[in-house]
Structure formats: structure tokens, C-alpha cells
C-alpha positions in Angstrom: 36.8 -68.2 179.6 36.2 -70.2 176.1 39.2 -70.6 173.6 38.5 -71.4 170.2 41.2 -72.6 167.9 40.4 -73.7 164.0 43.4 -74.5 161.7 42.8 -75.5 158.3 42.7 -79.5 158.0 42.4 -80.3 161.8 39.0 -80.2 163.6 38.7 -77.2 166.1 39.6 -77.1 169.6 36.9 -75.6 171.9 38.4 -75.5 175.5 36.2 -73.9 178.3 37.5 -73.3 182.0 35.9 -71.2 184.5 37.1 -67.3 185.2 37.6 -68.0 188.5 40.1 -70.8 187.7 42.0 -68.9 186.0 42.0 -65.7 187.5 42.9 -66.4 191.1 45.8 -64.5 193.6 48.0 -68.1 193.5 48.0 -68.2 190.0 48.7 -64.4 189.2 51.7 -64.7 191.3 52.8 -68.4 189.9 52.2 -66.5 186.4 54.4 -63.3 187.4 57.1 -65.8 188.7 57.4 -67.4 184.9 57.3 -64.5 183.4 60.4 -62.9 185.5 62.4 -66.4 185.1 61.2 -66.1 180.9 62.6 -62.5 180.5 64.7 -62.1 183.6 63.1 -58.5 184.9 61.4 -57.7 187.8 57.6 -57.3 188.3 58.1 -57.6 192.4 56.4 -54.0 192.1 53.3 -56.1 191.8 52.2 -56.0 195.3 49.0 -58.4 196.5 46.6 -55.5 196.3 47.3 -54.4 193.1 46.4 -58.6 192.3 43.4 -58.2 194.1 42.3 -55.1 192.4 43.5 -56.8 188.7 41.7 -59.9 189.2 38.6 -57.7 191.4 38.6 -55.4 188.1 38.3 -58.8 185.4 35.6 -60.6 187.7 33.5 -57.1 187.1 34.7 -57.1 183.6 32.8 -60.4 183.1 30.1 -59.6 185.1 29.2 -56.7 183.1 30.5 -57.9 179.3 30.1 -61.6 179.4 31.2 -62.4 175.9 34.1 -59.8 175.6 36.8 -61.0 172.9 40.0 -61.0 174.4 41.7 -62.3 171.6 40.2 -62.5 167.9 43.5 -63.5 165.1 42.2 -64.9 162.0 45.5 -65.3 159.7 46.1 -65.0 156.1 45.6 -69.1 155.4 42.4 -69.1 157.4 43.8 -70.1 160.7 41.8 -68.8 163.6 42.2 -68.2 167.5 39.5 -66.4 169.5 39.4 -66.4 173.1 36.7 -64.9 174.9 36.2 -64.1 178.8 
């Protein structure tokens, strides 16, 4: 996964970290933890196979398009974040 972050007057920030860092069953689940402490819902619905099949279905995903844009915002005073998996 590469993010690229450019903002006007600052050099660009190029970070790079490998898919299957990021996209892992211990992380998913510290990740769905934060995000039920952030808004206070429940996501225990998630159980480990539906993990498996997300992070089974974004491991293919990059197999198949290895430069897909995730994310691609480019605002109004030139600003731009682009991260791609």
C-alpha cells in the first residue's frame, strides 16, 4: 500500500508498507475495537470468518489490480492525498 500526501509549501510524504502488514486478522480486530470505543456501536457482528473473507477478498483485490486508487482527494488550494493498494 503506498500513500502519497503533497501540501502546498511542504515536500511530499511518500510512505510505503506492505498489504500484508496492514491487512492482517490481529489488526482488523484491534481496528474494529477503536472504532467501537470512537463511536460507541457495536460491530461484534463481525465474526472471524467474515475477517478472513474481507482481508481473503483485498489480498485478491491486489493480486488482480495492483495499482487500484483507494483514495484520490486533490482539494481546492492544491493539496493532494492519494493512497493506493
Amino acid at each position: 500500500m503506498k500513500i502519497l500526501i503533497r501540501h502546498k509549501g511542504a515536500p511530499p510524504i511518500h510512505l510505503c508498507f506492505p498489504t500484508r502488514m496492514l491487512v492482517n486478522r490481529p489488526l482488523a480486530r484491534l481496528l474494529i475495537q477503536q472504532i467501537e470505543r470512537e463511536t460507541k456501536t457495536n460491530l461484534g457482528a463481525i465474526g472471524a470468518q467474515d475477517l478472513d473473507r474481507l482481508i481473503d477478498e483485498v489480498l485478491r483485490l491486489k493480486k488482480k489490480y495492483p495499482h487500484l486508487d483507494l483514495v484520490d482527494v486533490a482539494s481546492w488550494d492544491g493539496d493532494i492525498v492519494q493512497i493506493n493498494l
